[in-house]
Each structure stands twice: as C-alpha cells, then as structure tokens.
C-alpha positions as CSV (number, residue, x, y, z in Angstrom):
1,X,124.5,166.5,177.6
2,X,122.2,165.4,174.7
3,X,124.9,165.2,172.3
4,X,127.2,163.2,174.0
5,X,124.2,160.8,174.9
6,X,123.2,160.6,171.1
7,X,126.8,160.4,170.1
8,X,126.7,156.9,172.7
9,X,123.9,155.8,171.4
10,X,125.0,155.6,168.4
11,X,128.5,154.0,168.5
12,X,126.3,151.5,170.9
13,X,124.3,150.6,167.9
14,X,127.1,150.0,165.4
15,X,129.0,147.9,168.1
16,X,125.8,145.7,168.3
17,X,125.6,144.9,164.2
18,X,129.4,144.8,163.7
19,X,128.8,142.3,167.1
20,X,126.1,140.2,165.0
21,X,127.7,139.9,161.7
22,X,130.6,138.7,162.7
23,X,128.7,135.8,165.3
24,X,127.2,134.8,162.2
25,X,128.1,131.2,160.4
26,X,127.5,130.0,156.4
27,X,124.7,128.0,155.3
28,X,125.3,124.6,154.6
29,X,124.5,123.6,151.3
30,X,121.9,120.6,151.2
31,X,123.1,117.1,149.2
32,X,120.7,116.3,146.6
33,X,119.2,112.8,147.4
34,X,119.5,110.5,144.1
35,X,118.0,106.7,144.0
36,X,121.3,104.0,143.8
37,X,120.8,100.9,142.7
38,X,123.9,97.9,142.5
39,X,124.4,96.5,139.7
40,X,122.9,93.1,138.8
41,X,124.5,90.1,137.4
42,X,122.4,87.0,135.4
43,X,122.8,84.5,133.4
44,X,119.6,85.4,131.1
45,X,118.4,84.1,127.7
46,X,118.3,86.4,124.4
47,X,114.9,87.2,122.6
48,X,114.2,88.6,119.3
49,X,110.7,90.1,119.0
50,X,109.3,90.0,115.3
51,X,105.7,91.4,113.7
52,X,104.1,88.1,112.1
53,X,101.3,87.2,110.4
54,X,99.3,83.6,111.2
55,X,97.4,81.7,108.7
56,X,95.5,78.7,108.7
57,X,97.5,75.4,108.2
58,X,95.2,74.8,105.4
59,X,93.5,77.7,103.6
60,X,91.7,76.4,100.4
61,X,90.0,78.1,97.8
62,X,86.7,76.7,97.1
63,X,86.1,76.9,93.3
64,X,83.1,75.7,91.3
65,X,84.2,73.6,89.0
66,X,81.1,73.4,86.2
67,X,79.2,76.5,85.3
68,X,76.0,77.1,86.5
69,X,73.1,78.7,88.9
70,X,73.8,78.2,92.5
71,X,70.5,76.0,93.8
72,X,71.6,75.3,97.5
73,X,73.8,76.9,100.7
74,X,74.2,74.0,103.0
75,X,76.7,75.3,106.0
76,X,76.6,78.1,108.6
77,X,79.1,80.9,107.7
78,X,81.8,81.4,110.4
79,X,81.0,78.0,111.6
80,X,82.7,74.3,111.3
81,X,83.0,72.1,108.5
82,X,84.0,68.4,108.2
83,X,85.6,67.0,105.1
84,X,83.4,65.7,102.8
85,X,80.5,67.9,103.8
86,X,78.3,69.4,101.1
87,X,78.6,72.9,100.8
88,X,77.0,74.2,97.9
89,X,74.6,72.3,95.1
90,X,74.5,73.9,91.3
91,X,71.8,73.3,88.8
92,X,72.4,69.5,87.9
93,X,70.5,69.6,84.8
94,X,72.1,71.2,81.6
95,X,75.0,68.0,83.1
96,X,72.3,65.4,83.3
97,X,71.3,66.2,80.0
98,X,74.7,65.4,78.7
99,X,74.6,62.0,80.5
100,X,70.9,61.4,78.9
101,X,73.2,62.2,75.1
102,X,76.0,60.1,76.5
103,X,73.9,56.8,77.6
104,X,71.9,57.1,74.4
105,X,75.5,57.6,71.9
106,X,76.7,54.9,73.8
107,X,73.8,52.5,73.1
108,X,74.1,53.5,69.7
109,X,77.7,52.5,69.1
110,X,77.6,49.2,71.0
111,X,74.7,48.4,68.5
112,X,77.2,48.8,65.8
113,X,79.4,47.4,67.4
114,X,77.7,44.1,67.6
115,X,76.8,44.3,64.0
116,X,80.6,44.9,62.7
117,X,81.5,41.8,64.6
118,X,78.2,39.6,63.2
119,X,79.3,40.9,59.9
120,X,83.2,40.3,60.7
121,X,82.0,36.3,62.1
122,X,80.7,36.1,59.0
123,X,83.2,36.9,56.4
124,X,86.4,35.2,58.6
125,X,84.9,31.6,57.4
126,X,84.1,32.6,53.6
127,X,86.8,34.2,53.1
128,X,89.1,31.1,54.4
129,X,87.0,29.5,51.9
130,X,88.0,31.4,49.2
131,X,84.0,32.4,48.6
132,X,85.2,36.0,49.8
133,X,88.6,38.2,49.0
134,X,91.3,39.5,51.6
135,X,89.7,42.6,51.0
136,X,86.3,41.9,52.2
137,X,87.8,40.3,55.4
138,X,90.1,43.5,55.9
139,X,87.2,46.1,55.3
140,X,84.9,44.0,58.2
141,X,87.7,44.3,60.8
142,X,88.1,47.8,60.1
143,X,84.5,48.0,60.5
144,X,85.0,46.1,64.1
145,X,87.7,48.0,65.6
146,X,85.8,51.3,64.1
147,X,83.0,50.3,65.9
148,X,84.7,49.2,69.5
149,X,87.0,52.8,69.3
150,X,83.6,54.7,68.9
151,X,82.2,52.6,72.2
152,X,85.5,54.0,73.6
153,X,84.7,56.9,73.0
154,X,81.2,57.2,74.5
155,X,82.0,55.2,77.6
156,X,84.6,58.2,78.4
157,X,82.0,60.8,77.2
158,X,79.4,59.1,79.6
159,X,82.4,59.0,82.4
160,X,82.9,62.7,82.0
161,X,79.4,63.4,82.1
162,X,79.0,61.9,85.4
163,X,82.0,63.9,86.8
164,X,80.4,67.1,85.7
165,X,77.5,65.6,87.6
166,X,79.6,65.1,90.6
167,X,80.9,69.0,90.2
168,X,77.3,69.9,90.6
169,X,78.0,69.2,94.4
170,X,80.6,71.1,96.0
171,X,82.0,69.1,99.0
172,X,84.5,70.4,101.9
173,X,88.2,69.5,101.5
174,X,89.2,70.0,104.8
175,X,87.8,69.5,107.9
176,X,87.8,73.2,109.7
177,X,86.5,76.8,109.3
178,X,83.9,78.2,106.8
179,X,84.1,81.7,105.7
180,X,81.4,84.0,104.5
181,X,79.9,83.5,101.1
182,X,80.2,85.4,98.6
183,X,77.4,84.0,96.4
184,X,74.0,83.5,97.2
185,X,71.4,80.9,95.7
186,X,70.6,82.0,92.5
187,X,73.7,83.7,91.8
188,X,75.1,82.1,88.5
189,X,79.0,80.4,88.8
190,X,81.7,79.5,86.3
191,X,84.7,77.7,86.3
192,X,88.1,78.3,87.9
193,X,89.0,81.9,87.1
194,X,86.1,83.2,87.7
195,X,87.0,83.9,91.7
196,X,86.5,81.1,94.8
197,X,82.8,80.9,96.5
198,X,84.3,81.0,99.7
199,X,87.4,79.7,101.5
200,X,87.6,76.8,104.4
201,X,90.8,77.2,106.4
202,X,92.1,74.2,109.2
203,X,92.8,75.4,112.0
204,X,94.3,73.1,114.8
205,X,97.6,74.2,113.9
206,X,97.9,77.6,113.1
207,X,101.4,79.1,111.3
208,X,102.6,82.2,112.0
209,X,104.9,83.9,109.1
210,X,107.6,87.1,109.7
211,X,110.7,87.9,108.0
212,X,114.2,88.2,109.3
213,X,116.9,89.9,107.7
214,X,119.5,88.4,106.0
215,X,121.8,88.8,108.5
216,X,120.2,87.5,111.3
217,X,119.4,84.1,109.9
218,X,123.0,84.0,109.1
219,X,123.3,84.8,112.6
220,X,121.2,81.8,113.8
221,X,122.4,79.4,111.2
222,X,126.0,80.0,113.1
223,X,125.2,80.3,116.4
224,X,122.6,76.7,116.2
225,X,124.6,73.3,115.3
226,X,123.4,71.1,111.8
227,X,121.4,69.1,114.8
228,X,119.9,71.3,116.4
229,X,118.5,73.9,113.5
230,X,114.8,71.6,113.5
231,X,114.3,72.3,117.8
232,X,114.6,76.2,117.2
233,X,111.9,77.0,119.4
234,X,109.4,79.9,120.5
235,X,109.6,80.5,124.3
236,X,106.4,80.2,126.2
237,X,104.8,81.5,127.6
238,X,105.3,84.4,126.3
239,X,105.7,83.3,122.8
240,X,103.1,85.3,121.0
241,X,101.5,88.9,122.0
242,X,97.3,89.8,120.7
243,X,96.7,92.3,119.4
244,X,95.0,93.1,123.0
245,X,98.3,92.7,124.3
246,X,97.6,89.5,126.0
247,X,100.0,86.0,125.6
248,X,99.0,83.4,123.7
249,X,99.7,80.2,126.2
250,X,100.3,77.1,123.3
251,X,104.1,76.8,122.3
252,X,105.0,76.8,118.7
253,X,108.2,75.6,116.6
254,X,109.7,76.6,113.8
255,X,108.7,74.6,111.0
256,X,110.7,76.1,108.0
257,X,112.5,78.8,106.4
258,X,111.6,79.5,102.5
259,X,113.9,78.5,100.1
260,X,114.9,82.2,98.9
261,X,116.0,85.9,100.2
262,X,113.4,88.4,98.7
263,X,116.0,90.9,97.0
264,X,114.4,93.5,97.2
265,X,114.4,93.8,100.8
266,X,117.0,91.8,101.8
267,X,114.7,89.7,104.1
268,X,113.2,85.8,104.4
269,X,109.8,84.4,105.6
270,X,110.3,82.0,108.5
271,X,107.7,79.7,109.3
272,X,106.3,78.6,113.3
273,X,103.8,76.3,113.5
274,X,101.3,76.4,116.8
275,X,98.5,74.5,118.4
276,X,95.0,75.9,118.5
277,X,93.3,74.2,120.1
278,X,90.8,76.9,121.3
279,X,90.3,78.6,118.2
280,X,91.6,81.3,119.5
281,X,94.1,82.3,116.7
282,X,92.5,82.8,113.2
283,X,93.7,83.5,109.6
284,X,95.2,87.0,109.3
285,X,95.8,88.5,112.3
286,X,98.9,90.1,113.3
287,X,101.2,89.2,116.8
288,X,104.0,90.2,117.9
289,X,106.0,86.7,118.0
290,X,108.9,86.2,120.2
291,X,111.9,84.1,119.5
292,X,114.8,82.8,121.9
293,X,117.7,83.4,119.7
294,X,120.6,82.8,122.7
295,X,121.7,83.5,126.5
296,X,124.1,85.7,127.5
297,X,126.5,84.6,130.1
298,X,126.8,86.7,133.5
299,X,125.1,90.3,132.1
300,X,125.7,92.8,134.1
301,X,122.2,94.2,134.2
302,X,121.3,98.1,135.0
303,X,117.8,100.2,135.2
304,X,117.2,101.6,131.5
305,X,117.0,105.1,134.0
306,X,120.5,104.7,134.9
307,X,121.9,105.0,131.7
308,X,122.2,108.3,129.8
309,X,122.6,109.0,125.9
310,X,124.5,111.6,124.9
311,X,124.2,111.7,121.0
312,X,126.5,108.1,120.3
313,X,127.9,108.3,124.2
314,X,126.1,106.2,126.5
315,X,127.0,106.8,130.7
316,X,126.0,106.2,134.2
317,X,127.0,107.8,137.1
318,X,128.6,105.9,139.7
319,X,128.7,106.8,143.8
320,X,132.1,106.8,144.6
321,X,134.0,107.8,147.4
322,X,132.5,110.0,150.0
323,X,129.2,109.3,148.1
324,X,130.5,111.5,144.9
325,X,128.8,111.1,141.8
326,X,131.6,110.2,139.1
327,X,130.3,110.3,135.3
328,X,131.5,106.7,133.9
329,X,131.3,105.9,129.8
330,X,129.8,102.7,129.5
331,X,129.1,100.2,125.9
332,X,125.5,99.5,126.5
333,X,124.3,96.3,124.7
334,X,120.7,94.7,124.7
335,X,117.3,95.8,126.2
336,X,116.1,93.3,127.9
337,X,112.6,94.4,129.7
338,X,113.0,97.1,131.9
339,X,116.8,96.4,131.9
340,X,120.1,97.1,130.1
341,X,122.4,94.3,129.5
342,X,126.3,96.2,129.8
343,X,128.6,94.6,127.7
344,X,131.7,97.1,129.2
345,X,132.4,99.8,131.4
346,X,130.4,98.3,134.9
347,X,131.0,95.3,137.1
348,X,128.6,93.4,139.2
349,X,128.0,95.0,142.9
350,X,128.7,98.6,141.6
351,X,126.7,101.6,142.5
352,X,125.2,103.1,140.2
353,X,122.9,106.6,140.7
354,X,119.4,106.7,138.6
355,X,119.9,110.1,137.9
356,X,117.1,110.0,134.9
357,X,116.6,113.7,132.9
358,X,117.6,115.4,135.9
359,X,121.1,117.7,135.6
360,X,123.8,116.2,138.2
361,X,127.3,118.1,138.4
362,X,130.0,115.7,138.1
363,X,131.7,114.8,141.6
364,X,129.1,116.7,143.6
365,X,128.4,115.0,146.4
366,X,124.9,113.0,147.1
367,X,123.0,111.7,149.9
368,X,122.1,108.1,148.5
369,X,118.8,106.5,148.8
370,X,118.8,102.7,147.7
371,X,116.2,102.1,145.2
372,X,113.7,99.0,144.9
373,X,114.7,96.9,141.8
374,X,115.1,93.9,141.5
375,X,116.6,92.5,138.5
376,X,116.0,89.0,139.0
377,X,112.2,89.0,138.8
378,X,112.0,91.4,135.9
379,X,114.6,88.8,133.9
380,X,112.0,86.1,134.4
381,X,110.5,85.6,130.7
C-alpha cells in the first residue's frame, strides 16, 4: 500500500506544475516614456554675435611739448577733465630766459633800424642833389632793409619764445577722462618721442571695434540696399554682453567700416558707435557685441535636444503612427538660443521625440509625454 500511495503522490505533484506552467501568461514589455515636443514655426530675426573691443571716441596722447622738470600735477587721476583745463606745469624758466634774449635782440635791432633809416633820410635828398653818388644812396637802403629783416627776425624769435612759454603749461584737449600718470613732479620731460604723460579719453560715445571676415561683409553688403547700408544697427537690448555677462541697455550704430581687408587674415574692422552716458563702458574692455544681420521667414524651430549628430548627419526622431519612433535626416541650419532653425526635413506641427544621449531603437514604440517648451518666448531677443 505505501508504494502505490507514493507512486500517487507523485504523479499528483507533476500534474500540479505541468497544471501551473501552462496557466501561466508573458510579461509585457514596458514602453519607454520619451518627452515630445511639436515643432515650432516663427518669423524670427538673424543675429551675428562678434568679440569686440570699445575705445574712447577720443583717446589723446598727452605729450610735453618743451623739455623740462615737471613743477606741478593739477587733476585727480581716474577723474574728469574739461577742455582747456591745466594739467601739468614744467619749469618756465630756461623758456623765460629766451624771451628775456628775445625782447633785448629785438630792442637792439629796431635801434638799428631807426638809425639805417635816419641815415637812408639823409642821403635820399643829397644824393638827388648830386652832393652824394648812386652808390651811397644804394649802400643806405641796403642798410634799411638789413636792418627791418633783422627786426623780422627777432619779432618771430620773441613769438617762438612765448610759445615755448605757453608749452610750459599742458592744458586738456578734450573734455573727458584722465588716466594715471606716469610722471611725478620732479620727474624731468622731453619732447614728442620721448613717450605721452598720460592719456585723456572722451567718453560719451564709446566705439566698439571687431572684425568680420571677408565674406560676411560681402554677405551684408548684398543682403542691405545702397540706402540702407548707414541704418545697419545693433539690436537692443541685448546689443552688447560685460564681461560679467550682463547687457549693456544704450543702442549703438554702425558708424564705419575701414577702408581695407587685413591680408593676412582675411578679416576687416567694423566700427559701432554707442552712448555712455553712465560711464559705464571704458577704453579697452572686451564685449561680446551682437549684430542683426537678417530674419528668417517661417523657421521651423526645434529643441537643440532633439536633434542628433552623427559625424556630418544630423536627425530627429519623429512619433509616428501608433506612437513609433521613426529616425528622420534633417539639414539643420542656425542656432538660435536654445533652438534650432530647420531649413529641411521637418514641417511645422510635427512631433518630434527629445531623445537627448539616450539609445532609442528605431520604430520601437513609446509612451509620449509632451514636454514644456515654448519656442515663442525663448525667440524673443
């Protein structure tokens, strides 16, 4: 009896797991969820961002202009100027020596210049008179105009003088800002060549250099009519970046392009010209400057996210049918922001998955979860 009861017991166990294995359904495999966003479409303008350079609208050299020891500092470094306002004062009397010389040569001269022409009144009437010869008379005008030449002479001697005198006090050309000195009172100056005192840059306006390649200024010199090649302007407000990354409110222009292509690189220096009123842009500091160059028509706008680079292939996947992801090869054109403008390849309202780094089989299928972009604001500039 115990056999046949194990032998039962048995078979009742392997009818029980045959029983279970077969009651038993497949795991469903989960969809990935993936972010979709549709595919904006704006009319939006085109910006070309540039390193630049400002400088003041005046930055002038101050020079001493007469050798000599420094006797005076008469301005605040770092602080404002006004035209005409004494700056620095040099030892005035080597100079008014010269003018003491001067006075005294030209004293002398006009002395004999009053005797060549007593002696000349004198000699006109004898020698009509025949008491004196043609020879005499011409000696005595000689003597006259000798004389007048050489007070000539010492009244521009005199003259230059006094401007020396004049050098001795360096004045501001410009009204604006006063750098540091680099000579202190005492110091002994020469004349130009010997390196500027200090410099005094104007700043109200400020300009703001950077080069463009060639091609690009072709670019703009095609796309802007004769008319319209002087109202080039610089967006604001976001028309120049610190260096702390914050915008610089004023609008500027551009004022000019120089008249030549550096060969070497291939490049030319444009010129913008903006208001400082503040004083908050100074002489050699860098920006980023940005320029409106355009506006493209109806972009078709994307996440930079959605699109992915494949060595010189750019795609996105779109959610097709029975939310499938299909792999679609797109021709990508500008950045714009956080954006990229698609010149082929995408039309407005289509679905497009931000897949990011992440590894997506072709066609698998997703469960889509509409992502929070919104390409309008981000386009505002």
């Amino acid at each position: 009896m115990k056999p046949n009861k194990l032998t039962a017991g048995v078979c009742l166990l392997m009818f029980t797991l045959f029983s279970c294995k077969e009651n038993k359904q497949p795991t469903e495999i989960p969809k990935p969820i993936v972010n979709v966003v549709a595919a904006g479409v704006k009319t939006i303008p085109i910006f070309s961002e540039y390193v630049a350079q400002t400088y003041g609208k005046a930055d002038i050299a101050i020079q001493s202009r007469v050798d000599g020891w420094i006797t005076g500092i008469h301005f605040k470094e770092g602080e404002p100027v006004k035209k005409g306002q004494l700056l620095y004062t040099i030892d005035d009397q080597p100079i008014q020596t010269k003018i003491d010389a001067a006075n005294a040569r030209l004293a002398q001269v006009k002395t004999m210049l009053v005797k060549a022409k007593s002696d000349l009144d004198r000699v006109e009437p004898l020698t009509a008179m025949n008491a004196l010869s043609k020879r005499d008379l011409d000696a005595a005008k000689a003597a006259f105009e000798s004389a007048r030449s050489e007070v000539n002479v010492a009244e521009a001697s005199l003259a230059n003088a006094k401007i020396e005198l004049s050098y001795t006090k360096i004045l501001s050309p410009v009204s604006g800002i006063i750098g540091i000195t680099k000579v202190l009172v005492g110091d002994y100056v020469g004349k130009l060549g010997a390196g500027p005192l200090n410099t005094v840059s104007s700043i109200d306006e400020i300009m703001v250099r950077f080069s463009v390649s060639e091609s690009e200024f072709l670019t703009y010199r095609k796309a802007m009519a004769v008319k319209e090649q002087s109202s080039l302007q610089v967006t604001f407000p976001a028309a120049i970046q610190l260096s702390d990354g914050t915008m610089y409110a004023e609008q500027g222009k551009i004022s000019l392009a120089n008249r030549e292509v550096d060969p070497q690189t291939g490049s030319i220096i444009i010129q913008a010209m903006f208001p400082n009123p503040n004083a908050i842009l100074r002489p050699g500091q860098y920006v980023k400057l940005r320029i409106r160059t355009g506006t493209f028509t109806d972009a078709i706008l994307v996440p930079q996210q959605a699109v992915n680079q494949m060595q010189n292939i750019y795609q996105v996947f779109l959610l097709g049918d029975s939310n499938k992801v299909i792999p679609t090869i797109i021709k990508p054109g500008k950045r714009v922001g956080a954006n990229w403008i698609i010149s082929s390849g995408l039309k407005a309202g289509d679905k497009v998955a931000v897949i990011g780094n992440a590894i997506v089989k072709p066609n698998i299928q997703v469960t889509p979860k509409p992502m929070n972009w919104s390409y309008d604001s981000t386009m505002r500039q």
